[in-house]
N, C-alpha and C positions, 0 to 999 in steps of 0.2 A: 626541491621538496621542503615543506617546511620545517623547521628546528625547533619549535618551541614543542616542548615533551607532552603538554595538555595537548595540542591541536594532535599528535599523533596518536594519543590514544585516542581524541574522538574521531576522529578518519583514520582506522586500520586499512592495511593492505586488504583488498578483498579482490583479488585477482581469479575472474570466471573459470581460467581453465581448472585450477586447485579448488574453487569448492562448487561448481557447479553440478556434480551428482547431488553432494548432499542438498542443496538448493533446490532441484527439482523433487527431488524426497519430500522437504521441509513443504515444499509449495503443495504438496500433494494432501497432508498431512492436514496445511491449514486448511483446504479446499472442507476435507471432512467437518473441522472444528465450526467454520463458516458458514455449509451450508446446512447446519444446524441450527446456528443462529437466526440465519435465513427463514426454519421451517419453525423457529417457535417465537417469531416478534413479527407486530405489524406490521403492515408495507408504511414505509415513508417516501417522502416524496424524493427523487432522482436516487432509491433505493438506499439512503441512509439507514433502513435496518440489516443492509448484508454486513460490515467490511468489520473488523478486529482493531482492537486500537492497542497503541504502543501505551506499556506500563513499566512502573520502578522494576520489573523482575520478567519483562518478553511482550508476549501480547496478549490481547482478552477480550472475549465477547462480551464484557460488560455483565449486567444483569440481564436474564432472561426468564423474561415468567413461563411456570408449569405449574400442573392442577395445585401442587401441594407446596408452592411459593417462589423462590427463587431460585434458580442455576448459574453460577458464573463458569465459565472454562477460560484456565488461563494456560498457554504455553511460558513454563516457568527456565528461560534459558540463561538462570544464573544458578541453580540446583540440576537443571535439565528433565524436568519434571511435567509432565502435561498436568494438571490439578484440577481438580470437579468438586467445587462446592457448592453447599445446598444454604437455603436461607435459616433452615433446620438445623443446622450445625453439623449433618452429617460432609463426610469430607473425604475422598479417593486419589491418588494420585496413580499414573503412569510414566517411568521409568522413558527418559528419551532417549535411546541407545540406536546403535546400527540396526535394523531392522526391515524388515517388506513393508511396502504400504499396506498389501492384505494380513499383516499378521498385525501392524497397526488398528487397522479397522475392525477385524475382531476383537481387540484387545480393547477398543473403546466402546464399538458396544455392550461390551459384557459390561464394561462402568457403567452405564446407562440406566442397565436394566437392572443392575445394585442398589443402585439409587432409584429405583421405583420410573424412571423418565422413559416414556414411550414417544417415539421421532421418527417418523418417514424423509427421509432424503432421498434427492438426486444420487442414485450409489455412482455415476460417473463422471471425473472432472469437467472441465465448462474451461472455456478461451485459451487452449491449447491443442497442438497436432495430435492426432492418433492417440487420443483417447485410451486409456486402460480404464476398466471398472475397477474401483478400487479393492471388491474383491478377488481380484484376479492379477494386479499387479505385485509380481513379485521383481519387476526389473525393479525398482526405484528403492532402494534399501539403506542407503548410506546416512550416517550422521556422524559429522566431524566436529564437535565440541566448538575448538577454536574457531573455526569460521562462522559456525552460529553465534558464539558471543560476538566477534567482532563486526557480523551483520547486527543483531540488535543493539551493540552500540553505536553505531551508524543511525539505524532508528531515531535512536532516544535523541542524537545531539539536533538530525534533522528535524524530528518534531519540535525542538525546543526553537528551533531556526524560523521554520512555517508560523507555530503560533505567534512568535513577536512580528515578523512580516501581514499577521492576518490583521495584527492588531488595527493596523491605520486603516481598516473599510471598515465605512457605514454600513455597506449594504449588505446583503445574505451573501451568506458566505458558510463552506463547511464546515466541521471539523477535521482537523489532521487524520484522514480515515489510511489503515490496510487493507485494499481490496485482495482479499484472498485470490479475486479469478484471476486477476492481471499480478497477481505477486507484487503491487507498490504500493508507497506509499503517497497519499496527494493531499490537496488542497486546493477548492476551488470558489472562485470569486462569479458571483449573479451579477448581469445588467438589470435586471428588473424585467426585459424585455423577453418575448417569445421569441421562441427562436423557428424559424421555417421548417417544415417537416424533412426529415433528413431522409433523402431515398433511396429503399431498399429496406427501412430500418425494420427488424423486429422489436418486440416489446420492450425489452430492459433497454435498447437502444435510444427509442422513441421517449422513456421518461428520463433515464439519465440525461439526453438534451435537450429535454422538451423547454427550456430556455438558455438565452445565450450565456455563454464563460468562457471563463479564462480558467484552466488549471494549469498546477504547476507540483512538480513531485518526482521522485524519486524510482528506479529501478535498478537491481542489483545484478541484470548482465543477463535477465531470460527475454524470453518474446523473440528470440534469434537476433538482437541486436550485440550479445556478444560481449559486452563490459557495464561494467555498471556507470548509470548516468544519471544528471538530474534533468528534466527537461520543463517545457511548460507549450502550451499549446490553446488556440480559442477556436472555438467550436460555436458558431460557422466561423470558418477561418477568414477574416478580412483581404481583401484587396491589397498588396501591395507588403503583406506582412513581412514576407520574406526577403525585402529592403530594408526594414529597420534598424537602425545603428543599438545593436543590446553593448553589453559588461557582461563580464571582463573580457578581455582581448582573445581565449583560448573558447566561449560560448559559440556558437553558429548554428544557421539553420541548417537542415537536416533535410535534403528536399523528397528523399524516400519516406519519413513518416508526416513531411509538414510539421516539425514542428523543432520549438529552438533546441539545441541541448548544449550541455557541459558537463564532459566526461570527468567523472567522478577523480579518477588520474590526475586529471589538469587543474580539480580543483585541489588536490593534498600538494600538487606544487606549487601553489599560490603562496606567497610571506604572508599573509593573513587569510585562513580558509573561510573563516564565520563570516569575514566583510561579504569576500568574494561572493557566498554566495546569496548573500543577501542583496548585493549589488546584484546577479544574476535574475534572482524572481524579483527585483523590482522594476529593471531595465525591459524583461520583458513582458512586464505585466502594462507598464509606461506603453510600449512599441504596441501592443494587445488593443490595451483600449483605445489607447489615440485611432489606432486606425481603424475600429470599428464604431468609433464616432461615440461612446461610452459617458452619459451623464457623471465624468468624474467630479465637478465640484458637489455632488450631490451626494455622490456616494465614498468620498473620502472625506476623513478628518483634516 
């Protein structure tokens, strides 16, 4: 493991079996925050107006237009504070303590409706087994301080990771997004090109690939995979991918999901974590495009 005192507070221990209630809580939690975002900004294109972004103080839907001007919501998890502010100055916050997801949900709509904001959601989460309405979940209750700082300190160091790696593409490219539905964090890289219709796809399927990528991103041990990882993956997956020589020596593919990974574990034992993983999304962003034949002098600096 590594010894230098910076690299281990930016890669805490964040071991699934210790905080994965509250994880699923938290993931519940954003789902609500999210799919608000969702219901009051426009559609963009492969759904850039769903996902939360990492900030100096947790995460945040950004700005969100309402009739009477702006709404930020931010999960504040160095106070532990959900926050709701208004362009108006008016300003609410919720207490992030152990609690239900339904006593959650109440407790955020009543903000809502303080603040004058009237919102229709999906009241049930989306890309997960067995479903609870979030009025009615009262399994999912936990919140463990610790393990949420030291997940959004994970965040912060890997956003700061993804955006110097985005820096060297030309081409269209994301932002460092948190997809509330999948609980990760990503980053993904455009060919320019369409991508073949994916079969079977429903709608949010069909635009999130309606062209070809590469993504590369972060999960902190849900989706049943069990530990947290970083991974990266091209969609449609090329030929031959799964041969590719990636970095560092602990990365491999994964032939259950298709796609590379490197256990978050493997990377805090690395002598230098920040290289590693920058060697990691580059190695298989390199193995990505080569073998999907990708206009790289075109689209890198």
């Amino acid at each position: 493991m590594a010894t230098n005192g910076s690299s281990h507070d930016h890669w805490p221990a964040l071991p699934w079996a210790e905080w994965e209630a509250t994880a699923s809580t938290l993931h519940m939690w954003t789902q609500i925050v999210g799919k608000t975002r969702l219901a009051l900004s426009p559609l963009q294109a492969h759904w850039w107006n769903v996902p939360l972004y990492v900030t100096a103080r947790g995460l945040s839907t950004a700005a969100m237009p309402v009739p009477d001007g702006v709404l930020e919501i931010e999960f504040d998890f160095a106070d532990h504070e959900l926050l709701f502010r208004m362009s108006s100055g008016a300003r609410l916050s919720l207490p992030l303590r152990p609690q239900s997801v339904a006593d959650f949900y109440r407790e955020y709509q009543e903000c809502l409706s303080q603040l004058g904001v009237s919102v229709q959601i999906n009241p049930v989460p989306v890309e997960i087994n067995d479903p609870i309405p979030f009025a009615d979940d009262t399994v999912h209750a936990t919140y463990d301080p610790e393990y949420v700082r030291r997940f959004w300190r994970i965040l912060m160091h890997t956003t700061a990771i993804f955006q110097r790696f985005s820096s060297a593409f030309l081409g269209k490219v994301s932002p460092v997004h948190f997809f509330w539905g999948s609980f990760d964090l990503a980053v993904t890289r455009f060919s320019g090109r369409r991508a073949p219709e994916r079969e079977g796809a429903d709608a949010v399927t069909r635009e999130a690939y309606s062209h070809e990528v590469i993504s590369a991103g972060f999960w902190p041990g849900n989706g049943g995979f069990g530990q947290a990882a970083f991974y990266c993956y091209a969609a449609p997956s090329p030929d031959g991918l799964k041969h590719m020589k990636i970095r560092p020596d602990a990365a491999q593919w994964d032939s259950t999901l298709g796609e590379f990974i490197l256990k978050y574990d493997d990377l805090r034992r690395e002598p230098a974590p920040d290289e590693a993983l920058m060697e990691f999304l580059q190695s298989t962003y390199d193995a990505a495009a080569d073998a999907a034949q990708w206009d790289r002098a075109a689209l890198e600096r």
